[in-house]
Every structure is written in C-alpha cells, then in structure tokens.
N, C-alpha and C positions, 0 to 999 in steps of 0.2 A: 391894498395888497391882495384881498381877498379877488378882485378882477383880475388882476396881474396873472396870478395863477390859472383862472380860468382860460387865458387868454394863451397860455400856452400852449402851443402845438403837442404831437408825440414826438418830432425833431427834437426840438427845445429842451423837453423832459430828457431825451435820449442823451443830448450834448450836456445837461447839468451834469448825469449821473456818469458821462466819463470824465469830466472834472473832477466830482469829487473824488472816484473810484484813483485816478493821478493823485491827486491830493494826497489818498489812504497811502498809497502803493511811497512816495517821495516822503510822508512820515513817518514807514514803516522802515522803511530804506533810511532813514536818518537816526533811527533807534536802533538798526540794527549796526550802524555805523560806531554809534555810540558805544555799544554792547561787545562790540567786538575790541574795539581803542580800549574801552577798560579792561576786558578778559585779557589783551594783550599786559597790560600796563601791568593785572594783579600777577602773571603769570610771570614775568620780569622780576616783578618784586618776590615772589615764591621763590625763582629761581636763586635769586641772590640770595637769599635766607636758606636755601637747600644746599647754597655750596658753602654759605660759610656756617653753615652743622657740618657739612664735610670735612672742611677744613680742622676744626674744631674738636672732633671725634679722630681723627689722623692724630693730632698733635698729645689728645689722652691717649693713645693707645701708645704715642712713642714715649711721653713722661710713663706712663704704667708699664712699659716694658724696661728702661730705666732703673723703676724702684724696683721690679724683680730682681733685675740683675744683680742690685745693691743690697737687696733681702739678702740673695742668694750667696753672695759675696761676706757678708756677715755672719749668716751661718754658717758659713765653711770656718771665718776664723775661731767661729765662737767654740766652733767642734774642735778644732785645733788647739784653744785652750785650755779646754775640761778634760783635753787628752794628755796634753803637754802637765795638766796640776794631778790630775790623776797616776800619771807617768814619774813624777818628780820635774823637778824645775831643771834649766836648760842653765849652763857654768855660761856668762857674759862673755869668757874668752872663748867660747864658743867647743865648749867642750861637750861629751854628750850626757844626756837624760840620765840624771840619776833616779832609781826606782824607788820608791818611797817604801820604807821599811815598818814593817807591821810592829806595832808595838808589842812589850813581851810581855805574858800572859801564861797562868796554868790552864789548862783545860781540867777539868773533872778529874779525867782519867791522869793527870798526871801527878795532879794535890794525892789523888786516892793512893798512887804506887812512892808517891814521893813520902808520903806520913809512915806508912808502910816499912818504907826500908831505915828512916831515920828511927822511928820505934823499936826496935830491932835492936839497936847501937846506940841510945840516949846518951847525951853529952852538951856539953856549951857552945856555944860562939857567938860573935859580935857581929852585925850584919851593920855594914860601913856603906851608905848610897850618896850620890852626889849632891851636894848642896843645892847647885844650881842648873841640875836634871829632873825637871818634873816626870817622866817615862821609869829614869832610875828608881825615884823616890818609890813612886807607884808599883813598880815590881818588887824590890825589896821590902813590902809593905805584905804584898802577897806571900813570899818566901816568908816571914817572920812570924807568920801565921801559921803556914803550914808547918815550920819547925818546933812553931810551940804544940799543934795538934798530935805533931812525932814525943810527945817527949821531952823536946831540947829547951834548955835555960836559953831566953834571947836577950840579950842587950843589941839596942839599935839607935845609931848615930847617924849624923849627916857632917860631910866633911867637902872642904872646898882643896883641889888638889890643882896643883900649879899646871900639869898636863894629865888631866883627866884619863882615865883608862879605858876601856873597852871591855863590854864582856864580864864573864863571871869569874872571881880571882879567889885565891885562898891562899892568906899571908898566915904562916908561923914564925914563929923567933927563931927556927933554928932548921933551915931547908934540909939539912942532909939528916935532920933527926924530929921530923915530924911528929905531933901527937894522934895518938891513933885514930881520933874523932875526924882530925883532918883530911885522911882516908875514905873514910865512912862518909864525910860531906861530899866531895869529889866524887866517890862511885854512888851515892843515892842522885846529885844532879846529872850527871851524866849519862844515867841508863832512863831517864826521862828527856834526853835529848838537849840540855843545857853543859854544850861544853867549858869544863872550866880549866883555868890554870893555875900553878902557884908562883907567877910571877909578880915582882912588889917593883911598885912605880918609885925610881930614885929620886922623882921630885917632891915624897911625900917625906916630911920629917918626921913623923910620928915611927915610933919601933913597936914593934908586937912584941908583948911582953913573954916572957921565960913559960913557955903551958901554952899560949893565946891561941885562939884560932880566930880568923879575922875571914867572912864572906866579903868581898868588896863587888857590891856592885856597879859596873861602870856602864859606859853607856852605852848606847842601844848597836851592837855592831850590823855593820855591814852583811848580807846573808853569805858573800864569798871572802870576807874577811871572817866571820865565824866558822867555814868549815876548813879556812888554812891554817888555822889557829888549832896548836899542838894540845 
C-alpha cells in the first residue's frame, strides 16, 4: 500500500481528490434532499394541526357567542321577573299588574298624634281583625296598643267573616244614634290619614250591642279603593 501511494503521480492524486470532492458534493446533495422531504413533510403536518386550531377556535367563538346570547336572554327574563314580583303579579286572563300594596303601619309620628287625640276623649272599644288576615291581625295589634297608651279600655278579638271587609270600620248598635266615643275614634284615625267608615258587613251575624263601639279591622285595601272609599 505504502508503494501504491508512492507510485502515484500528481494526475492520480488530482483525479482521487475530485472523486472524492463528487462523492462530498452527491452526499451532501442527498442530505440536503432528505432535509428538505422532511421540512416539507413537518411543515404539512404543522399546517394541518394549524388549520385544525383554526377550525376549532372558529367553532369556541360561535359556541361562546351562543351562550352570550343565552346569558343575555336570561337576564332580560330574570329582570322581567323581579320587575313583574316587585310590580305585583300578572291576572292569567291576562289582565294587568296589580301593585303590591304596602302593608299598614303607624309611623312615629302618627302613634304620637294618634295617643294624643284619643287621650283627650278616653273611652272603650272592641278592635275586631280577621281571623284569617295575617296583615289585619298585625295592624290591629298596633292600633290596640296605641289605644290603650290613649287612655282607652281595649278588648280584642279575631273573627272569621263570610265576606271579609276592607279598610277601617266602626260598627255601633244604633247608626243614626251613635255613641260619642265613636266620633272621637273616626276623627282621631282620620286626621292621621286612616280613612274609616261606619259601614257593617250584612254577612256578619254578630250585632253590636246597645253602647258598643266596634273598630273592624279589615283587610288591607287597595290604595284607589281607600281613597274612593267615603
């Protein structure tokens, strides 16, 4: 080997060395073949995976615009309920909103001028509330208070009345000959803003006796049926 070599021209040497320099060049040229076939192949596979994120991100944005709408939709009714219970409920035959009516209540200022004017004129009565009106009970409970702070002897009952009444009443046994207290109870609620009357519900059988004076609590009226109300 070692003669082999010696024996070689600078031809020889020159013609090795652009074989091998071909050689270099055709497995450089076949890696770079390679290099390229794969960067294609990953760039394919990239692509496909970039359009189906596309596709994928397209499809959350129209589910996610979807449940807006359906948030959005929800809210609106939710608001329209709390407006509609707030408002009073809606009659099924499709009548309109009735307002929901504040329950009745003295203020301060009305217990202070209402003791006030019953003390003045002390006397009796019976305060009569509904049996089966929790709102009644609870304001004739207030009145029965304030009447005894006036002065006045109270008895108080509950009574279950065939067609419940309305509003604040004042029953005597004898309309055209009223006793004087009964006066006296009528202008002390009334200048505190509790209109009453002395009308008696023909479906209660009980009579006011010969003297009596009878507060009938009834129920919570309407705020345009309280101020048509004589």
């Amino acid at each position: 080997m070692p003669s082999l070599l010696r024996s070689l021209t600078l031809d020889d040497w020159y013609w090795w060395l652009q074989v091998a320099l071909t050689v270099a060049i055709l497995v450089a040229g076949g890696l770079s073949v390679v290099t390229i076939q794969t960067g294609r192949a990953l760039h394919k596979r990239d692509s496909a995976r970039l359009s189906s994120l596309e596709g994928d991100l397209v499809s959350a944005r129209v589910e996610l615009g979807r449940q807006q709408d359906a948030a959005a939709v929800a809210e609106k009714v939710a608001d329209e309920l709390m407006t509609a219970v707030q408002s009073g409920a809606t009659d099924e035959g499709g009548a309109g909103p009735h307002k929901r009516v504040p329950e009745r209540s003295l203020t301060l200022e009305q217990r202070t001028t209402l003791i006030q004017l019953l003390s003045a004129d002390p006397g009796d009565v019976q305060v009569v509330g509904l049996a089966l009106d929790p709102e009644s009970q609870g304001f004739a409970g207030e009145l029965v208070a304030a009447f005894r702070a006036g002065g006045w002897v109270v008895t108080r009952r509950s009574s279950e009345f065939k067609s419940p009444p309305s509003g604040l009443m004042v029953w005597v046994h004898d309309g055209a000959n009223p006793p004087h207290r009964a006066g006296t109870l009528r202008f002390a609620l009334d200048t505190i803003g509790f209109r009453t009357t002395n009308r008696r519900n023909a479906g209660h059988p009980t009579t006011v006796p010969d003297g009596g004076v009878w507060l009938v609590v009834g129920g919570n009226p309407h705020p345009e049926e309280a101020r048509a109300t004589p």
